[in-house]
Backbone bond lengths (Angstrom), bond angles and torsions (degrees), N, CA, C in turn:
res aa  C-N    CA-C-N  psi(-1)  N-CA   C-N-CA  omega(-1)  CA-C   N-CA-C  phi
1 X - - - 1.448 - - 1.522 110.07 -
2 X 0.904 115.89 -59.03 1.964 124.80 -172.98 1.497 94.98 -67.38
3 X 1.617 138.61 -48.32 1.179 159.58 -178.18 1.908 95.64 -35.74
4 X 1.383 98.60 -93.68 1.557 103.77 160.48 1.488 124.88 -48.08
5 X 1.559 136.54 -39.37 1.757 114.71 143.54 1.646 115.01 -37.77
6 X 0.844 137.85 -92.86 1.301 130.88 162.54 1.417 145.58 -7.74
7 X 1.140 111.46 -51.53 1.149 125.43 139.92 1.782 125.71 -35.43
8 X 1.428 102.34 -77.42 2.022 129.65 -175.35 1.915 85.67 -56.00
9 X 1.211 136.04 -36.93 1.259 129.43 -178.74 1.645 110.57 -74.05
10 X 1.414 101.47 -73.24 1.625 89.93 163.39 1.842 131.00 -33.89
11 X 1.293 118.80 -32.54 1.358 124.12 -176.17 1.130 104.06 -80.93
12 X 1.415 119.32 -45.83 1.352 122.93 -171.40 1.706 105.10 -61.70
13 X 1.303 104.34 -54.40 1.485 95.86 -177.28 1.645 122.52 -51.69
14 X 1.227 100.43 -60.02 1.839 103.19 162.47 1.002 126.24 -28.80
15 X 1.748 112.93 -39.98 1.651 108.43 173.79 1.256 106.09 -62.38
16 X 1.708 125.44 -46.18 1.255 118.45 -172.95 1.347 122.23 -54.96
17 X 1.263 113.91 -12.81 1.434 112.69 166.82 1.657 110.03 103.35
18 X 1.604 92.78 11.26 2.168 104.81 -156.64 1.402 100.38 -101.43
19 X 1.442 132.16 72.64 1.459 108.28 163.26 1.628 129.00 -12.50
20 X 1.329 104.85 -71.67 1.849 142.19 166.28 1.957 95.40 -20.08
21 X 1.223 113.50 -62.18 1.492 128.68 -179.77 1.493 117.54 -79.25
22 X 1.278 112.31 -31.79 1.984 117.15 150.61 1.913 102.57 -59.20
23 X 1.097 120.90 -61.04 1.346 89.10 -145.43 2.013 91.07 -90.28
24 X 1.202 129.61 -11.96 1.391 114.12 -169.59 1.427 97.84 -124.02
25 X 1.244 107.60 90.74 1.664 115.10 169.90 1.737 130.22 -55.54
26 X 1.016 134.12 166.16 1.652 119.96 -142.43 1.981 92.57 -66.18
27 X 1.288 112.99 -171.32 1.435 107.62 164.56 1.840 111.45 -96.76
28 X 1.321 104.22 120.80 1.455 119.64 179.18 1.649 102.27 118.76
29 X 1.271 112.15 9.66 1.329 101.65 160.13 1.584 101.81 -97.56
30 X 1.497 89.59 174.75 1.436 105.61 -172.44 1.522 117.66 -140.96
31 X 1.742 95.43 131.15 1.969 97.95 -173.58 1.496 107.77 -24.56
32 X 1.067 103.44 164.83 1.595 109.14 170.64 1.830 111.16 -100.76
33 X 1.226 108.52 -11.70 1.480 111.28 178.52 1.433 100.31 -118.33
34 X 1.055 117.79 28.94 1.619 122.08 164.44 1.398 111.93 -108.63
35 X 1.346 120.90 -17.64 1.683 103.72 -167.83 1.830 89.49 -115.30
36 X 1.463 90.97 -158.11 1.421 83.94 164.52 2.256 74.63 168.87
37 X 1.658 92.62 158.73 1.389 107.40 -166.48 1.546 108.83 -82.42
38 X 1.656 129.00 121.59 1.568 152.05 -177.57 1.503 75.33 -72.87
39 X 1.427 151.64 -57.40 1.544 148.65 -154.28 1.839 81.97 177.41
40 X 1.593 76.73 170.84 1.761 105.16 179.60 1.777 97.17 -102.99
41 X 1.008 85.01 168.22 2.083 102.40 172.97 1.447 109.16 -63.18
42 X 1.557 104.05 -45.40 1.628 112.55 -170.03 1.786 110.72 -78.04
43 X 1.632 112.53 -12.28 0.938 143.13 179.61 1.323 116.01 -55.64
44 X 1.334 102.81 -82.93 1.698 146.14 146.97 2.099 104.82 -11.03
45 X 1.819 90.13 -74.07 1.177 96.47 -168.34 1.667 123.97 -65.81
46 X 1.730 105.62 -27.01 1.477 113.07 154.07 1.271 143.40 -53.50
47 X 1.303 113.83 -35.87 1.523 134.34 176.87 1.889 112.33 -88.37
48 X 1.847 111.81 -23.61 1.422 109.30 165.33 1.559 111.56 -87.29
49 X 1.031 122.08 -7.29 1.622 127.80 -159.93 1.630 127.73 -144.05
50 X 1.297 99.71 11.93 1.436 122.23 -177.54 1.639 115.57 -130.55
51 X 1.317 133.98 98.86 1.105 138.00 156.20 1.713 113.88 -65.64
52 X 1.175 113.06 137.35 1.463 116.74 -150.72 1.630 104.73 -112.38
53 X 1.193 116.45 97.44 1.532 134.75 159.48 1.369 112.25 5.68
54 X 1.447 99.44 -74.32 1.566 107.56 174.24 1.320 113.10 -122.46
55 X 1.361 131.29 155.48 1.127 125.29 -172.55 1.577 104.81 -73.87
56 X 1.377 124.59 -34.61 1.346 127.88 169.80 1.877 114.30 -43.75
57 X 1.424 97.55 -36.03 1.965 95.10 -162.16 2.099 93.75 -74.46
58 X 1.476 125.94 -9.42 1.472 110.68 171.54 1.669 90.82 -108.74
59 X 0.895 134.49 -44.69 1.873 123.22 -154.06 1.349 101.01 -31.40
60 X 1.556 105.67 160.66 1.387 117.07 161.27 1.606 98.00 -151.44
61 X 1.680 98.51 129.65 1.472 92.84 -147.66 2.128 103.43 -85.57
62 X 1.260 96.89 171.06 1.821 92.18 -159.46 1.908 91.87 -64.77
63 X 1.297 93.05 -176.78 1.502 112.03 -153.65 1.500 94.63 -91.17
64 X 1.519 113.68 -42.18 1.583 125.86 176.63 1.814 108.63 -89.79
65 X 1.397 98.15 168.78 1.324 111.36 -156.84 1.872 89.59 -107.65
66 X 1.119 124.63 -47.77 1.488 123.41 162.34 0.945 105.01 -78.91
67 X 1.679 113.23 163.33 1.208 136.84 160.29 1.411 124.68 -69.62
68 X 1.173 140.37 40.87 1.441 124.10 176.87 1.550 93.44 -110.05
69 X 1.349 129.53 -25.66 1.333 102.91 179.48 1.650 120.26 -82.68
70 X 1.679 114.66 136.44 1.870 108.11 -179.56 1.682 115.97 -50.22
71 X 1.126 112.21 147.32 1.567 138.21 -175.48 1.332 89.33 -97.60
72 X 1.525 102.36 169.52 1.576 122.82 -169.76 2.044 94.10 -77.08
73 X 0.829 117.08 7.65 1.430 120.21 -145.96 1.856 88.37 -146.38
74 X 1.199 109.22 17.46 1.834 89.96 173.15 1.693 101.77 -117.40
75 X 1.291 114.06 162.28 1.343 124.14 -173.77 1.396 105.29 -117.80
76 X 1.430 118.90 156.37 1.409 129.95 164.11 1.746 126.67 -67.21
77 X 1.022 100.51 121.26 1.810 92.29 -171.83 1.456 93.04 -67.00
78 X 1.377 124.24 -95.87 1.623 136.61 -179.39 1.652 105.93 -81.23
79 X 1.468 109.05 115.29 1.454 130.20 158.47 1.952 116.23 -34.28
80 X 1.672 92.30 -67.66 1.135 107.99 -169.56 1.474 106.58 -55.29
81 X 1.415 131.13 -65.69 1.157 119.18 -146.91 1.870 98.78 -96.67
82 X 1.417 111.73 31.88 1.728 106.39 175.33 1.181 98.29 -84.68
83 X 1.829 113.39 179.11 1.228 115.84 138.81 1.219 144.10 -54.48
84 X 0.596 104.66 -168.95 2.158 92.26 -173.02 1.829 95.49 -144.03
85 X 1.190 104.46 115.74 2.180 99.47 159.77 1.428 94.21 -102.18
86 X 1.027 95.04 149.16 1.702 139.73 -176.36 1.464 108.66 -124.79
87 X 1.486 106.03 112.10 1.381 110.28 -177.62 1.896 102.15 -92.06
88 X 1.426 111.27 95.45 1.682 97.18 164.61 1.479 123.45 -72.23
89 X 0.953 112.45 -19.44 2.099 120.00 -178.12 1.398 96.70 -155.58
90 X 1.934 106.95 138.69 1.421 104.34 4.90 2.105 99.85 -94.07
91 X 1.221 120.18 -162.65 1.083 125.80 165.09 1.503 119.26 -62.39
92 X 0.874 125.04 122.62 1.409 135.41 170.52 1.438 118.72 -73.45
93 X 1.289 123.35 161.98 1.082 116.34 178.77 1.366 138.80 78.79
94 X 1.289 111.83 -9.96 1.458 146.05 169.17 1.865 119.14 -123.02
95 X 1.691 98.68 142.95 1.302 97.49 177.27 1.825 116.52 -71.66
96 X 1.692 113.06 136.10 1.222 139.32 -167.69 1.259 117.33 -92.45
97 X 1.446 126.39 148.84 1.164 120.67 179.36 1.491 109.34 -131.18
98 X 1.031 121.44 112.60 1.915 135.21 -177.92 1.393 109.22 -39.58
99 X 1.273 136.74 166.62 1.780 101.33 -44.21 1.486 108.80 -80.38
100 X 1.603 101.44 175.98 1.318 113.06 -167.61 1.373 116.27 -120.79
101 X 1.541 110.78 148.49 1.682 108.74 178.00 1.490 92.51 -100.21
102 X 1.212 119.02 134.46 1.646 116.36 177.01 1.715 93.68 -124.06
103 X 1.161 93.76 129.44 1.523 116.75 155.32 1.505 150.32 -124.75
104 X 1.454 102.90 108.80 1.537 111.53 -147.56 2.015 103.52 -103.88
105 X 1.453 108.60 131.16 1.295 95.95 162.78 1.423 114.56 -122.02
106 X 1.380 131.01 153.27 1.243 142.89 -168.31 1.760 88.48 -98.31
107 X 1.555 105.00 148.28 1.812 117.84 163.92 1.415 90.86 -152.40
108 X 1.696 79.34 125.65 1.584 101.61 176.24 1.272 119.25 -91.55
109 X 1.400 129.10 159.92 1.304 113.74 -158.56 2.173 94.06 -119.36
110 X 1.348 110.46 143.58 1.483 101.04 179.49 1.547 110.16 66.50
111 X 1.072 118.30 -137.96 1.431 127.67 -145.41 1.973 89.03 -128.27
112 X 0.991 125.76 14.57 1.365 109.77 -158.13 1.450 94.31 -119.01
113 X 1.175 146.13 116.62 1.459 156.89 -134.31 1.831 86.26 -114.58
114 X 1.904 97.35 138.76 1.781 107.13 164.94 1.587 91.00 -49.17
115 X 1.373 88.39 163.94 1.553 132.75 166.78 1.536 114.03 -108.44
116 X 1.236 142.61 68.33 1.372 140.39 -171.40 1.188 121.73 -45.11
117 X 1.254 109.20 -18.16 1.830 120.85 -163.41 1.085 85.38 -96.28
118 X 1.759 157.79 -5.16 1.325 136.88 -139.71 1.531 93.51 -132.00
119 X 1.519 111.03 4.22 2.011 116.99 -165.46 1.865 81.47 -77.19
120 X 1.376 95.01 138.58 1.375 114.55 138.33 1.719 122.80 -147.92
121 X 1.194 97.03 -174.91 1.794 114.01 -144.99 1.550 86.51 -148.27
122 X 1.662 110.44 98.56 1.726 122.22 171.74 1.480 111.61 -101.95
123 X 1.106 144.10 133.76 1.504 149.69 167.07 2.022 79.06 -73.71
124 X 1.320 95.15 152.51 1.816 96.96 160.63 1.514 86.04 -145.89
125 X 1.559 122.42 134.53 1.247 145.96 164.43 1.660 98.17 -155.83
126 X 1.253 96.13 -167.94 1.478 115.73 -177.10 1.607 109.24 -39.96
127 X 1.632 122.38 -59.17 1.190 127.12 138.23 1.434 122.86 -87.61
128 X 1.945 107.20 145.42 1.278 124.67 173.49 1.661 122.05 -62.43
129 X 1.621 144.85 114.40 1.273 117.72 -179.34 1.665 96.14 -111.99
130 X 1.374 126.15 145.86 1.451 129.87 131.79 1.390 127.40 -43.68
131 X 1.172 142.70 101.57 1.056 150.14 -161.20 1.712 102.99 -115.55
132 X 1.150 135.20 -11.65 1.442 138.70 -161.11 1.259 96.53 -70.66
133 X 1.315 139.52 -64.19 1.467 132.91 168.16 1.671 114.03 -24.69
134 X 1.002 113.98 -45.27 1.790 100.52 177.16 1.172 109.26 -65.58
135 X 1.178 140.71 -37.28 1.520 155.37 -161.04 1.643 97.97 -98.97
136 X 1.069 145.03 -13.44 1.569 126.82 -177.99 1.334 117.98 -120.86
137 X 1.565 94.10 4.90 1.647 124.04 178.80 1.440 93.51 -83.04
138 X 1.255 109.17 -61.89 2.115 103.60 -160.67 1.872 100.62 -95.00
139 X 1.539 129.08 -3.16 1.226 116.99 -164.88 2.215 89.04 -139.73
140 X 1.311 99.59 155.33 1.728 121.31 168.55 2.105 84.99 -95.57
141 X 1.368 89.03 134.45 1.513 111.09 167.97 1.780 96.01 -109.69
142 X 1.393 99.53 125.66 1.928 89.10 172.90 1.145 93.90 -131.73
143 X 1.276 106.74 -167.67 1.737 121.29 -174.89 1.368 107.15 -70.34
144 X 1.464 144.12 16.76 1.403 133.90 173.01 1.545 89.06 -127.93
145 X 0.878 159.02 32.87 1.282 157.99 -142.11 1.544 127.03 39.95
146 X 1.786 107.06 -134.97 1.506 106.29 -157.46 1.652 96.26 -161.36
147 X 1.250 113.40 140.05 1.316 139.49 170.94 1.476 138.74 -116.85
148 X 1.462 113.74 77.10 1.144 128.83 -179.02 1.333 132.62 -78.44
149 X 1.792 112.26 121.96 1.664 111.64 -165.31 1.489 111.98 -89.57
150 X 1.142 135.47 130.04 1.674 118.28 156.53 1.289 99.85 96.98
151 X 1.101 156.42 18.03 1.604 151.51 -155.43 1.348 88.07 -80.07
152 X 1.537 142.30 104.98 1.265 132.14 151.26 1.965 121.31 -66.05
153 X 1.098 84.74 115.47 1.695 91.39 -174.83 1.561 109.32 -110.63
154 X 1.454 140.28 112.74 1.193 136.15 -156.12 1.858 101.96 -83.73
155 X 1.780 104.26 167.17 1.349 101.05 -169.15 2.089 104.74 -59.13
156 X 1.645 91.20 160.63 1.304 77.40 161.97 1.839 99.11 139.51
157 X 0.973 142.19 -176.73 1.606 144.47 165.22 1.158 106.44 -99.61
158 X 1.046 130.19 120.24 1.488 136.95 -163.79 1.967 100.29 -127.31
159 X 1.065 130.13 135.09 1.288 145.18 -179.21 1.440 115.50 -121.08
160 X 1.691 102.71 93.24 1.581 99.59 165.68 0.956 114.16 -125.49
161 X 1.799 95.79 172.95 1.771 108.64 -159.39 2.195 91.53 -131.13
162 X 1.649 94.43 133.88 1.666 102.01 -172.23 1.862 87.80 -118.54
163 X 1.215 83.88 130.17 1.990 98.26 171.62 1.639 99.45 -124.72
164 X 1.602 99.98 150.10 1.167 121.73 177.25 1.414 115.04 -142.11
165 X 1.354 125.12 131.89 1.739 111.27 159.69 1.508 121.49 -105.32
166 X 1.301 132.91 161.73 1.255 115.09 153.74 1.636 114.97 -122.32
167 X 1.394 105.58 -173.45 1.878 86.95 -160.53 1.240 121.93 -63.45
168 X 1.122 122.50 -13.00 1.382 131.98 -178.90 1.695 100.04 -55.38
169 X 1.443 94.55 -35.08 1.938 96.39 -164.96 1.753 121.71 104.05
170 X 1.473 98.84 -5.07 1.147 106.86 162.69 1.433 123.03 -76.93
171 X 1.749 123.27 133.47 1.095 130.24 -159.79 1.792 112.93 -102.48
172 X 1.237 140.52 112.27 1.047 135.62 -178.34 1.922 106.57 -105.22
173 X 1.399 111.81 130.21 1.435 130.58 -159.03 1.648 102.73 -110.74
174 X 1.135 97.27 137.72 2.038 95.28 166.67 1.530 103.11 -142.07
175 X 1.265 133.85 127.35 1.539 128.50 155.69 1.020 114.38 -95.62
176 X 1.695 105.46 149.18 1.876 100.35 -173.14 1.640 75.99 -143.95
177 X 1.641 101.59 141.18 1.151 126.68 174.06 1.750 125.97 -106.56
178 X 1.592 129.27 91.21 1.523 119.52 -152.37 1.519 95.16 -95.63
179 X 1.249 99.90 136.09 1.599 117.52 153.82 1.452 128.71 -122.74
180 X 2.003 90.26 94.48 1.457 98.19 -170.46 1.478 125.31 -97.78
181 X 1.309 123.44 117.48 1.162 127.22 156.98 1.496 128.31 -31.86
């Protein structure tokens, strides 16, 4: 989506005949190899507004081959003694404007160190999606968290869910709710 904005801007300018307008696109656009799509609109609007036939036609199957790492679908036994994510970017609670740098830190609780391999990234609407594959594709998740550039997130209320384990196996949960402009 942003790929082709970027693109249709660059062309457009060329038609105009504007070098000057090819290479420096208006202010509030954004590189085209800087962002890259958190989900699409049509994405978004499938998973809030689509009950799914079979559970097979939404799954996306987990990232690990055993079970020790949490599913979009696992819960926290004890609150208190999990890890905790901490969303520093962007601000919550306020309307957003695409794309986004999100910055997440993990705090471990006791002596029992994150698990980096165990982060996931759930869309929650009508259907649940795994989303961690887009995010572990362009960024390293480590034991202090993760810093993501450009996440284009389309307008709309968006509902996500962040899982963490640490070695113990205890699971620490954060939901963040976006309202993007």
């Amino acid at each position: 989506m942003n790929l082709t904005r970027g693109c249709l801007w660059m062309i457009f300018a060329a038609s105009l005949g504007s070098p000057s307008l090819a290479a420096d696109p208006p202010a509030g656009a954004v590189a085209a190899s800087a962002t890259f799509d958190l989900f699409t609109e049509s994405e978004a609007a499938t998973w809030n507004s689509t009950q799914p036939k079979e559970l097979k036609d939404f799954s996306t199957p987990d990232l690990r081959e055993d079970n020790s790492a949490p599913t979009c679908h696992s819960t926290p036994d004890n609150d208190a003694d999990n890890p905790k994510i901490r969303i520093l970017a962007p601000t919550l609670g306020k309307t957003l404007t695409a794309p986004l740098d999100i910055d997440v830190q993990f705090v471990p609780t006791g002596s029992a160190p994150v698990r980096p391999d165990t982060f996931r990234v759930c869309y929650i609407g009508l259907v649940t999606m795994d989303l961690t594959k887009r995010i572990t594709d362009r960024v390293t998740v480590s034991e202090k968290g993760l810093h993501v550039t450009g996440a284009w997130v389309p307008r709309g209320h968006h509902h996500l869910l962040l899982l963490i384990a640490d070695q113990r196996g205890r699971l620490g949960r954060r939901e963040a709710v976006f309202d993007i402009d």
